[in-house]
N, C-alpha and C positions, 0 to 999 in steps of 0.2 A: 504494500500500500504506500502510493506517494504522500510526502509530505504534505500537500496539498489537501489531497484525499483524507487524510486523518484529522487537519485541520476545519474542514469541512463536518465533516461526521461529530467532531467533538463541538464544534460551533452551536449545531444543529441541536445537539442535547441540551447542553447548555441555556439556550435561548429558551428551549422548553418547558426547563426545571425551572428557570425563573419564572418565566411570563405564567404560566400554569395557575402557578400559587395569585400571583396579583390580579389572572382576570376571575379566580374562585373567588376571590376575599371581595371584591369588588360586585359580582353577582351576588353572593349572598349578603353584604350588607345593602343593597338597595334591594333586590327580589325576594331574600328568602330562599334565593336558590342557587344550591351548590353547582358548578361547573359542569359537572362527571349529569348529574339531571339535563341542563339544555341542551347538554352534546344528545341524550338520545333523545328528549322532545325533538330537537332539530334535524337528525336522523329517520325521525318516525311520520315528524311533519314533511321531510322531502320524497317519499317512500310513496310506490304506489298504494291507493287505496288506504295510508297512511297508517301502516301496519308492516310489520315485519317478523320474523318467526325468532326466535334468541338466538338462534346460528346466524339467522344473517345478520342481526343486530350486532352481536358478538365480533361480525365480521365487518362492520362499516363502524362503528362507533370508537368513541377511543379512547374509553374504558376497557377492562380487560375483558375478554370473553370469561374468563371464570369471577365476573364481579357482575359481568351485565345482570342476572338475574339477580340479584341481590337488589342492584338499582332498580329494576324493573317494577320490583318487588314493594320500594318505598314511592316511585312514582304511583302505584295503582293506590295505593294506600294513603297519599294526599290527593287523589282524586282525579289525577291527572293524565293517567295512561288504564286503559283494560285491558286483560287479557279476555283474548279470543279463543274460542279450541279449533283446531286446525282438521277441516272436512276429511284430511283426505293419512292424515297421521294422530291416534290418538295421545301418545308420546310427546305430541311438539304442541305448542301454543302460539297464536301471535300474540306480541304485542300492540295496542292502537293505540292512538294517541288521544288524548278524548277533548270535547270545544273547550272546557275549562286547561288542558294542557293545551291547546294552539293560542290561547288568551293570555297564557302568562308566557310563551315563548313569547310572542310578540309584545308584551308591556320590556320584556329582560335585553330585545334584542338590543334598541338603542345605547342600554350599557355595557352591553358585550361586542360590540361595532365600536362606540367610542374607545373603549378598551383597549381592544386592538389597533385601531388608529391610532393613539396617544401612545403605546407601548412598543409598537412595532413599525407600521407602517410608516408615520412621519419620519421614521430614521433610512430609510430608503427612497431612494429613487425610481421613477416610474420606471427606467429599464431597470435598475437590482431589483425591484419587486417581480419586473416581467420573467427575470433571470431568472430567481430565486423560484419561483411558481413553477417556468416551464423542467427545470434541473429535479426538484422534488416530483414534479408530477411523472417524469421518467422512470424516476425510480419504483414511483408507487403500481406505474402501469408495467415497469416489469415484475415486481412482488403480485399484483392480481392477479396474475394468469397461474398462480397457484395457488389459489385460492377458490378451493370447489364450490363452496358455497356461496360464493357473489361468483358473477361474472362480471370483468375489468369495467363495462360498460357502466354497471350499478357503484362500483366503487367508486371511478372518479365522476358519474352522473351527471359530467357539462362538457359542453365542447371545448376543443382545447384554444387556450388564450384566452378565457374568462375565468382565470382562475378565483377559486373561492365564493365562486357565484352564488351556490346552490348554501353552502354552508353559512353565508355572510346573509342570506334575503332570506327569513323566517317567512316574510310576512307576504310571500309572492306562493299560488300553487294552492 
């Protein structure tokens, strides 16, 4: 691995482990609601039929797949997600997102937009953002295609060069 390349990767975490903690503390002092929650509101709100089974949840969200239900578990439980039983496997459930969980994604989102703006985005430039988008998204679209349960399509879910589209607009769909 080039030096380049390790600096890169170690960037990448880093930036993570920071920002992470400041747009959770930040979500839940104005909404109530922790991070690891909008991410699968926002997941389940972009989702056809606005529902997903805990594998694919598991597999788009970015909570851990052995946490998703857990979360799942306290979004049904503040009223904001149901589970569904799945027609065609007894075993699997969806999750849905329900109007009182598309109500509070959309009051959270302007603080999780500003968030990111203020924390990340004003520190780059429109091509380092464009960079930074298209360079990740490579990567993510070569990790999808081994991923059985999404197809790469569902994972990155926008065309390429509007990066963060689907994840950054709650309130569009």
């Amino acid at each position: 691995m080039t030096v380049t390349a390790t600096a890169a990767w170690s960037a990448l975490l880093r930036v993570h482990a920071a920002l992470t903690p400041v747009l959770d503390q930040e979500l839940q002092a104005a909404h109530g609601l922790p991070l690891t929650w909008y991410d699968v509101l926002l997941e389940l709100n972009a989702a056809p039929g606005r529902r997903l089974t805990m594998t694919e949840l598991g597999s788009v969200a970015v909570v851990s797949r052995s946490r998703v239900s857990r979360v799942v578990d306290e979004l049904v439980r503040a009223g904001l997600v149901e589970r569904q039983p799945h027609p065609d496997d007894r075993r699997s459930a969806y999750a849905k997102i329900t109007a009182a969980g598309r109500a509070r994604l959309r009051s959270a989102a302007p603080t999780y937009l500003a968030g990111i703006e203020r924390h990340f985005n004003r520190h780059l430039t429109a091509d380092e953002g464009r960079a930074v988008a298209a360079a990740l998204e490579k990567v993510l679209g070569s990790l999808s295609v081994h991923h059985a349960a999404i197809p790469a399509s569902r994972v990155l879910a926008k065309p390429a060069g509007q990066a963060g589209y689907r994840r950054s607009r709650p309130d569009r769909g």
